[in-house]
C-alpha positions as CSV (number, residue, x, y, z in Angstrom):
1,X,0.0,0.0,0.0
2,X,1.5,3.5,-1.0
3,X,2.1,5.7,2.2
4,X,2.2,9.3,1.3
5,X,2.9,12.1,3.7
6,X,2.4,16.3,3.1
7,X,5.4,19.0,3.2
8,X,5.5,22.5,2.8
9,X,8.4,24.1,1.2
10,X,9.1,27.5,0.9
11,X,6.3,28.5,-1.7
12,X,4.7,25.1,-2.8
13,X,2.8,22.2,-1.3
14,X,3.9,18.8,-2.1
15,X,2.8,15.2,-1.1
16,X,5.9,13.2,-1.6
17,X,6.0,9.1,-1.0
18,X,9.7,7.6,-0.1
19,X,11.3,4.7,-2.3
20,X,12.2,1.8,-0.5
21,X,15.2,1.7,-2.3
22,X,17.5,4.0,-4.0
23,X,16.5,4.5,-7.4
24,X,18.1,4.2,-10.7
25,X,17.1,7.6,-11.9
26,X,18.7,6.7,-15.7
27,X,15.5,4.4,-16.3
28,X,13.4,5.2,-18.7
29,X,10.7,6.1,-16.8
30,X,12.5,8.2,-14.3
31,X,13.8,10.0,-16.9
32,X,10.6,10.8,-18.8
33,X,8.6,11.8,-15.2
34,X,11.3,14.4,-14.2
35,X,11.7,15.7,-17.8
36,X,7.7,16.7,-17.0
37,X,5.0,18.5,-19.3
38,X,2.6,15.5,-19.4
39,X,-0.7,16.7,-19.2
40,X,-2.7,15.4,-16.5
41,X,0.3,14.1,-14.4
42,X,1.8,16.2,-11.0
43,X,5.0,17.6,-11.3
44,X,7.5,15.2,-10.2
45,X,11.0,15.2,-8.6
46,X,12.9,13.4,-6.6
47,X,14.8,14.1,-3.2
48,X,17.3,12.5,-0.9
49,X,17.3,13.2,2.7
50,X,19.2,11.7,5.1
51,X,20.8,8.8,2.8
52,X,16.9,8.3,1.6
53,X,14.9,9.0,-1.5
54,X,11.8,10.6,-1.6
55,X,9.6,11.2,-4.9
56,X,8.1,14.4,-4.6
57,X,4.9,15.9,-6.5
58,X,3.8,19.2,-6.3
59,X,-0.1,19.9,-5.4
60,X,-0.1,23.6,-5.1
61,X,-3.4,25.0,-5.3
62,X,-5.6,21.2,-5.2
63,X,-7.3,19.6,-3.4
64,X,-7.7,15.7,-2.8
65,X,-11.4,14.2,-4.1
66,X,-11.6,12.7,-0.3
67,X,-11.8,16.0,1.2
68,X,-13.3,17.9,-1.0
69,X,-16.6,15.6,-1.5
70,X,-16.8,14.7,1.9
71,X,-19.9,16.6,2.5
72,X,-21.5,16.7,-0.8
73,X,-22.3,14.0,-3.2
74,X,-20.9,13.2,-6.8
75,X,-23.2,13.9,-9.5
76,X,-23.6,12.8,-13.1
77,X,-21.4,15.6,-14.4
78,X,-18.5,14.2,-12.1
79,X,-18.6,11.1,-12.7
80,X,-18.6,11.3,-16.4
81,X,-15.7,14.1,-16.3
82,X,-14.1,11.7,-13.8
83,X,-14.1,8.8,-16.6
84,X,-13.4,11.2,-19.2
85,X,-10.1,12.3,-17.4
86,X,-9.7,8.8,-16.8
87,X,-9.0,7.9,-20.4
88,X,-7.1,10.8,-21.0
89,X,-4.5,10.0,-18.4
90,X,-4.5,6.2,-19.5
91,X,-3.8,7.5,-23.2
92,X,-1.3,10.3,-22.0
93,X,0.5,7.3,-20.0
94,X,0.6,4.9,-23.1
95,X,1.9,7.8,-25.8
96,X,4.9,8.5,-23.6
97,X,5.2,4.5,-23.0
98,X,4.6,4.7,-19.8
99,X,2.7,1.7,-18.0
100,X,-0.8,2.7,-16.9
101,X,-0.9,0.3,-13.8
102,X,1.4,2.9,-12.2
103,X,-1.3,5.6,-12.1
104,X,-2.6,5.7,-8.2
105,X,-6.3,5.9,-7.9
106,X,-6.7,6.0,-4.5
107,X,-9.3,9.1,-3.7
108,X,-6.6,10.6,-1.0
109,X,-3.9,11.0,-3.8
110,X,-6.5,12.3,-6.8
111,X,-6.4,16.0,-6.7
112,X,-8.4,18.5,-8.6
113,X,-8.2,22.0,-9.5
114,X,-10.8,24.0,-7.4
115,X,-10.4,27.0,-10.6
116,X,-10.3,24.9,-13.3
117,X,-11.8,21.5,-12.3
118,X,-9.0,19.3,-14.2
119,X,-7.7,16.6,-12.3
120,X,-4.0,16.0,-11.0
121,X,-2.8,12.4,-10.7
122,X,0.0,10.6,-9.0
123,X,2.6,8.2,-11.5
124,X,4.8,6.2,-9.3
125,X,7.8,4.9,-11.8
126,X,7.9,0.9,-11.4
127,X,5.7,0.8,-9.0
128,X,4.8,-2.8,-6.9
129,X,1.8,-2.3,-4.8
130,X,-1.5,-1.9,-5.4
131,X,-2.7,1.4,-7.2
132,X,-5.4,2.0,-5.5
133,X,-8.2,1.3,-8.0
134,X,-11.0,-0.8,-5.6
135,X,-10.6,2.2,-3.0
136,X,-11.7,4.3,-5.6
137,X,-14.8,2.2,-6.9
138,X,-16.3,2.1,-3.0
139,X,-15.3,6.0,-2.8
140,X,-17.7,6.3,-5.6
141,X,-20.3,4.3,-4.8
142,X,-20.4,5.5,-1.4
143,X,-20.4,9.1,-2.3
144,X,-22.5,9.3,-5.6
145,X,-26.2,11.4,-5.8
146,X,-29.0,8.8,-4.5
147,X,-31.1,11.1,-6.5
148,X,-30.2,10.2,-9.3
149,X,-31.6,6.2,-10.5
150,X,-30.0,6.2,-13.4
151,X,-26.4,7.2,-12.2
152,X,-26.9,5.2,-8.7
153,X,-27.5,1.6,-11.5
154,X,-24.5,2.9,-13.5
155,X,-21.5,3.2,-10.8
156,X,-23.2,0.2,-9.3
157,X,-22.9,-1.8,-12.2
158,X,-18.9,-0.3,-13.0
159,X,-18.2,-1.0,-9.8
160,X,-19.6,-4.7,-9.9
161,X,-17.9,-5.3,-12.8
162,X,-14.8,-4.1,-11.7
163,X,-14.8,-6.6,-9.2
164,X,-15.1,-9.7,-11.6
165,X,-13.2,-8.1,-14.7
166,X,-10.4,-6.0,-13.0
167,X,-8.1,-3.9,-15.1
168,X,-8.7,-5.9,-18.3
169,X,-12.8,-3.8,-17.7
170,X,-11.5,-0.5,-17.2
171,X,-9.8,-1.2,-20.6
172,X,-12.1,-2.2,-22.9
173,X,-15.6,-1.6,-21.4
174,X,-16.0,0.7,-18.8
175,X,-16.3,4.0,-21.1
176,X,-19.0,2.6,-23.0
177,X,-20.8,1.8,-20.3
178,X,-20.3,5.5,-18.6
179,X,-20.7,7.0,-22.3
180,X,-24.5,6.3,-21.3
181,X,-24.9,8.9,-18.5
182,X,-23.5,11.2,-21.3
183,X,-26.4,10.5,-23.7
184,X,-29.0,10.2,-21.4
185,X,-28.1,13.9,-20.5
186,X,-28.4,14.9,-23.8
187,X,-31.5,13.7,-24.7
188,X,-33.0,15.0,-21.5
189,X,-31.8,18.2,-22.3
190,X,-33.2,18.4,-26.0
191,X,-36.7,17.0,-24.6
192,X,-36.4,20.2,-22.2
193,X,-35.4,22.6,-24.9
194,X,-37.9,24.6,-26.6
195,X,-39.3,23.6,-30.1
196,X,-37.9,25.8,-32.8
197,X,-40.0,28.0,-34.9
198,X,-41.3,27.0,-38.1
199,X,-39.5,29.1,-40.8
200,X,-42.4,31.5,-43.0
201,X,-42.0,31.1,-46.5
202,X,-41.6,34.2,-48.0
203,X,-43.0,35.9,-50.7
204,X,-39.7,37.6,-52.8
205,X,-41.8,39.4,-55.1
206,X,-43.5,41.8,-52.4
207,X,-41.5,44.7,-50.7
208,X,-39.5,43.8,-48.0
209,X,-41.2,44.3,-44.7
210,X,-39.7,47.0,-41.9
211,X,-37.8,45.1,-39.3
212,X,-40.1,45.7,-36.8
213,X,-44.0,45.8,-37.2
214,X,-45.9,47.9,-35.6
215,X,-49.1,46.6,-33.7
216,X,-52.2,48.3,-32.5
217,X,-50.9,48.3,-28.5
218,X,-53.9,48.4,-27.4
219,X,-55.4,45.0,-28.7
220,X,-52.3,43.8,-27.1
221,X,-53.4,45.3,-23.8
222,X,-56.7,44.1,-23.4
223,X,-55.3,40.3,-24.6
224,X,-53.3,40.5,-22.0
225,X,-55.8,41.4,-19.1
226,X,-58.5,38.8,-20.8
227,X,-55.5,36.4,-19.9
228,X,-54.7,37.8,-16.6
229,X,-58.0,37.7,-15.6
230,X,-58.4,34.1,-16.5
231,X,-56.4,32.8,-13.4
232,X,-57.8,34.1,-10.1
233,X,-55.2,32.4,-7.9
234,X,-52.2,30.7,-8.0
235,X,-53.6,27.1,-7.6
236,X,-55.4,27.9,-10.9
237,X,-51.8,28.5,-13.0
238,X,-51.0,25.6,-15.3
239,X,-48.1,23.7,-14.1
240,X,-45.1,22.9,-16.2
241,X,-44.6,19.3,-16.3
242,X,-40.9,17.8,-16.7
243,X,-40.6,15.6,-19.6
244,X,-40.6,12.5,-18.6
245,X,-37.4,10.3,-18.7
246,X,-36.5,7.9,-21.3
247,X,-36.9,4.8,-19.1
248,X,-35.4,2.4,-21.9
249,X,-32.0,4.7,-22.1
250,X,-29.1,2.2,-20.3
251,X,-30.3,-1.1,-21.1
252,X,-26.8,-2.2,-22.3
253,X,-25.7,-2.0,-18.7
254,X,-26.5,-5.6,-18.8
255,X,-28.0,-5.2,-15.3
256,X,-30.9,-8.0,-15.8
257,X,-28.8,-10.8,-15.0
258,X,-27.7,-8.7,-11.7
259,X,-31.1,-7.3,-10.8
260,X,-31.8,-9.4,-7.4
261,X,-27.8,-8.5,-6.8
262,X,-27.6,-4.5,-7.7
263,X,-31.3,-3.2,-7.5
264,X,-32.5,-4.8,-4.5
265,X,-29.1,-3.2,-2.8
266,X,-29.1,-0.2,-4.7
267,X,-33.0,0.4,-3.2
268,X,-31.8,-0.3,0.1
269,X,-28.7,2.0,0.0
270,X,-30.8,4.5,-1.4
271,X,-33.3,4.8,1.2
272,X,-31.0,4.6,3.9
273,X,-28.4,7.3,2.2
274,X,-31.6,10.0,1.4
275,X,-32.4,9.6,5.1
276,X,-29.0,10.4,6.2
277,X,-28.0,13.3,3.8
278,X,-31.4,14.7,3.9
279,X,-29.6,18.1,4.6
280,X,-26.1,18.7,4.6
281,X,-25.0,21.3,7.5
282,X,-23.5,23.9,5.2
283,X,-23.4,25.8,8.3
284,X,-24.5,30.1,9.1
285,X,-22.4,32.6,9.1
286,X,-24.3,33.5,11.8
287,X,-26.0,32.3,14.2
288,X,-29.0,33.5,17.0
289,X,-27.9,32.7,20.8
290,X,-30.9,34.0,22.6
291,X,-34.3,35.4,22.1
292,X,-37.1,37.6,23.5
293,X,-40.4,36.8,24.5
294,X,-43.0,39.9,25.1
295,X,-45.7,39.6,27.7
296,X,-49.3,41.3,26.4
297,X,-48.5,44.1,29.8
298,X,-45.6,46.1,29.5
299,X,-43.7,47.4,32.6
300,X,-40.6,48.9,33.2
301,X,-37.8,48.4,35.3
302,X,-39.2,50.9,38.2
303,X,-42.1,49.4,38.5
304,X,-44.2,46.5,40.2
305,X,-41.7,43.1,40.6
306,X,-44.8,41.2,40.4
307,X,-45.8,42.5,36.9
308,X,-45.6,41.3,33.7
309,X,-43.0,42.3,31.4
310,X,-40.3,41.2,29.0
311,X,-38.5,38.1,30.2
312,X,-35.1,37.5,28.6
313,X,-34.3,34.0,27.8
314,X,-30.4,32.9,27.5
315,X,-30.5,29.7,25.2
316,X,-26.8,29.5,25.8
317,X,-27.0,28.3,29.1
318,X,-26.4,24.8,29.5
319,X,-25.1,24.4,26.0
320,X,-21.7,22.8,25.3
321,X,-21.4,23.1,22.0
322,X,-18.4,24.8,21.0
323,X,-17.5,27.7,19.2
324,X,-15.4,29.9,16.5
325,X,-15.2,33.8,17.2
326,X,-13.7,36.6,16.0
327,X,-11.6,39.0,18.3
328,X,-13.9,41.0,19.4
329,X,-16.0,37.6,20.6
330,X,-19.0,37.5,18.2
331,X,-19.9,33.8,17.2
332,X,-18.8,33.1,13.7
333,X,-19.5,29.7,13.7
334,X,-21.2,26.6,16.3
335,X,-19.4,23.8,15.9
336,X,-21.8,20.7,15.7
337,X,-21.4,17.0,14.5
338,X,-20.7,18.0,10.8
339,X,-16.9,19.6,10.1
340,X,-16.9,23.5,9.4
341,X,-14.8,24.3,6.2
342,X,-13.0,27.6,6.3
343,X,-12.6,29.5,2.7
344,X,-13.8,32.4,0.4
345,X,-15.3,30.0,-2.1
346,X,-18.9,29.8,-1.2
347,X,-20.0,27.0,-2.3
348,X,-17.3,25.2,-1.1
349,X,-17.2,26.5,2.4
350,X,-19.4,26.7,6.0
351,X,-17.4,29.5,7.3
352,X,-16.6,31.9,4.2
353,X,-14.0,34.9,4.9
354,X,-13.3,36.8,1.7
355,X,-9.8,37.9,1.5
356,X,-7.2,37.8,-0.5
357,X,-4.8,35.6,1.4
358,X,-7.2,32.8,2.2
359,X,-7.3,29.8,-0.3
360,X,-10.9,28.6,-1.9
361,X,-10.9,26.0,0.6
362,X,-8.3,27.0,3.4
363,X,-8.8,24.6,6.5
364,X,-11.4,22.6,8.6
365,X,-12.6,22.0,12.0
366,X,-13.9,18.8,12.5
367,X,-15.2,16.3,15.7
368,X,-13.9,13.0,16.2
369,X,-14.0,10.8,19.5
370,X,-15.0,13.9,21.4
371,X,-12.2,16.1,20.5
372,X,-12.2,18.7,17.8
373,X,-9.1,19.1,15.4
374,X,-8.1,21.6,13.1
375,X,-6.7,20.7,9.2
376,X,-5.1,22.2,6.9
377,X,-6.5,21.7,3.7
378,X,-3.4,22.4,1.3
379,X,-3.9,26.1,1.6
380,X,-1.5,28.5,-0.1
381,X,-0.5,31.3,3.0
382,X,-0.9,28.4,5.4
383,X,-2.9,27.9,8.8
384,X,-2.0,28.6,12.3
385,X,-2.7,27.3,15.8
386,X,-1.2,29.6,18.7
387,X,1.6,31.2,15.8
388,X,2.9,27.6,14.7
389,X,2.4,26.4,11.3
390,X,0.6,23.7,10.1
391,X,1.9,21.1,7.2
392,X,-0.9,20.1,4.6
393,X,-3.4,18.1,5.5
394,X,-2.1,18.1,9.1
395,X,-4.5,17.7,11.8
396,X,-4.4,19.8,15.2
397,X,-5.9,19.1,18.5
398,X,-8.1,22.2,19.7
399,X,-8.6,23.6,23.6
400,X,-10.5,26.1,24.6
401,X,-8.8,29.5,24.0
402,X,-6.8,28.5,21.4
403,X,-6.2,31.4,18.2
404,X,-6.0,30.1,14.8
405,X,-4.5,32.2,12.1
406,X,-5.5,31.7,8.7
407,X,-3.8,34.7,6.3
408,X,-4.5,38.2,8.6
409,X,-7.8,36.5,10.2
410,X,-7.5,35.3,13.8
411,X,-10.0,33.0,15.1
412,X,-10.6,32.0,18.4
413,X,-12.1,28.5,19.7
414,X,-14.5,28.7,23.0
């Protein structure tokens, strides 16, 4: 199994893997991966330290596919740009004579471009351990839209296959099979699109008309209140219907002789995964602490004890849940079960600061076994607990008072 750790030089990021043995950097391959410029594939160098060698590649500016889709499902358009990259990569790797197999697919060493969306892969020269491939398949089918039948029966059925064709499937098969999602999403769009307009024949013997006619406005008018008045609510609007869904698209998924298999699983996984990702805690910026109730008799504070008034109700008492504030102590954040991802991207990010220094997706504060930890996800100016520096991807114990830097934003956690 490939062990990868994270460094931080002086300017880049770089997750770097050590050789178990020196290598012989005049081979081929070793020679064609530090030359560079292959599209698709991570910078790549190697390093000795210490009498050891160290393959480094850089991932400046990425982020791996397990952290980034950790909260959020893969779609259809993921999955089929996923497979698309795929045989890019396999046909980069082959027009440079370089063996496929090497490629690592495990999800913690795939990294995409947040900007872009292109993916960076790993290619380990001569490699002799597994690449990574079936950690990839369960990734997907793990992660992948419930919502979505006919993509949930398509990964199923890759993955399936996977298991009982191996590499020779990925080959030869699998990009037929995905090429289906593709078309499906085609058609569904034409069905949405709008008819085009029949084109008028034309008379070329009369003059040309002016380019725009003019109408008698108000016919148009009292049309359009005849119209208007037709629909005396909302319930009485006509409703748009979605065209339905070619049911018959993705039959050469060959799924029948699998359907007691892959359905019946697929039904239950479903279920189960709707129910738990229901909503996904993308988190406030912020957040209400305690509230007000007014009594129907007002009275102020000189008056009767016994009277009724407004009662003020602290819901922060008794509640343990911890926080992120700024420096002058507002909540920015309450931390629950769900990890809070710090960034300026929006979508990407729970707790979104929009500066300059701070990468799309900088850092994370997550729970686990009752303590909360802060990450570093590969960010660009770095992130900071108590003025030390943390390496990508490393993971930080929190206590109570402690001040995380991230760029020129401090953040306290209470």
């Amino acid at each position: 199994m490939i062990v990868s750790e994270y460094v931080r030089g002086l300017k880049n990021n770089y997750v770097r893997i050590r050789e178990l043995s020196l290598p012989d950097e005049r081979k081929y391959q070793y020679c064609i991966m530090k030359r560079g410029g292959i599209t698709g594939f991570l910078p790549f160098e190697i390093r000795y330290i210490d009498s050891d060698a160290y393959m480094y590649y850089d991932i400046t500016s990425r982020q791996n596919i397990s952290t980034l889709y950790s909260k959020k499902p893969l779609d259809r358009q993921w999955v089929t740009a996923f497979f698309s990259s795929m045989k890019r990569i396999n046909d980069e790797a082959l027009r440079f004579l370089l063996d496929p197999a090497n490629l690592i697919w495990n999800p913690s060493n795939i990294y995409q471009d947040l900007k872009t969306g292109n993916f960076g892969y790993l290619y380990v020269p001569y490699l002799d351990d597994d690449n990574g491939m079936q950690d990839m398949m369960d990734f997907m089918v793990s992660h992948i839209d419930f919502s979505d039948d006919e993509l949930v029966r398509c990964v199923y059925s890759v993955a399936d296959q996977y298991k009982s064709g191996g590499e020779a499937y990925l080959r030869e098969k699998v990009y037929s099979d995905i090429s289906v999602l593709v078309s499906q999403g085609v058609q569904e769009k034409a069905e949405a699109a709008p008819a085009p307009a029949p084109e008028q024949t034309k008379d070329l013997s009369e003059s040309p008309e002016p380019a725009v006619r003019k109408r008698d406005m108000d016919e148009v008018y009292s049309h359009a209140e005849r119209i208007g008045n037709g629909f005396k609510g909302t319930e009485d609007r006509p409703v748009l219907l979605k065209p339905p869904v070619n049911k018959g698209a993705g039959k050469n998924l060959n799924l029948n002789s699998k359907k007691n298999s892959i359905v019946t699983f697929i039904k239950r996984i479903k279920e189960k995964d709707r129910h738990s990702r229901g909503g996904y805690d993308f988190g406030e910026l912020l957040t209400r602490e305690s509230t007000v109730a007014e009594e129907s008799v007002y009275s102020d504070s000189f008056g009767d004890e016994d009277a009724e008034g407004t009662v003020y109700v602290d819901l922060t008492s008794g509640d343990d849940r911890r926080r992120l504030k700024n420096e002058r102590g507002r909540t920015l954040y309450v931390l629950g079960e769900e990890s809070c991802v710090i960034g300026k991207q929006a979508d990407e990010s729970d707790l979104v600061i929009d500066e300059p220094g701070i990468s799309r997706i900088h850092s994370r504060v997550f729970q686990k076994e009752g303590e909360y930890f802060l990450e570093d996800l590969n960010s660009t100016n770095g992130t900071f607990v108590n003025g030390t520096r943390l390496r990508p991807y490393e993971k930080r114990i929190l206590s109570i008072g402690d001040e995380i830097g991230i760029a020129s934003s401090v953040i306290y956690f209470s």
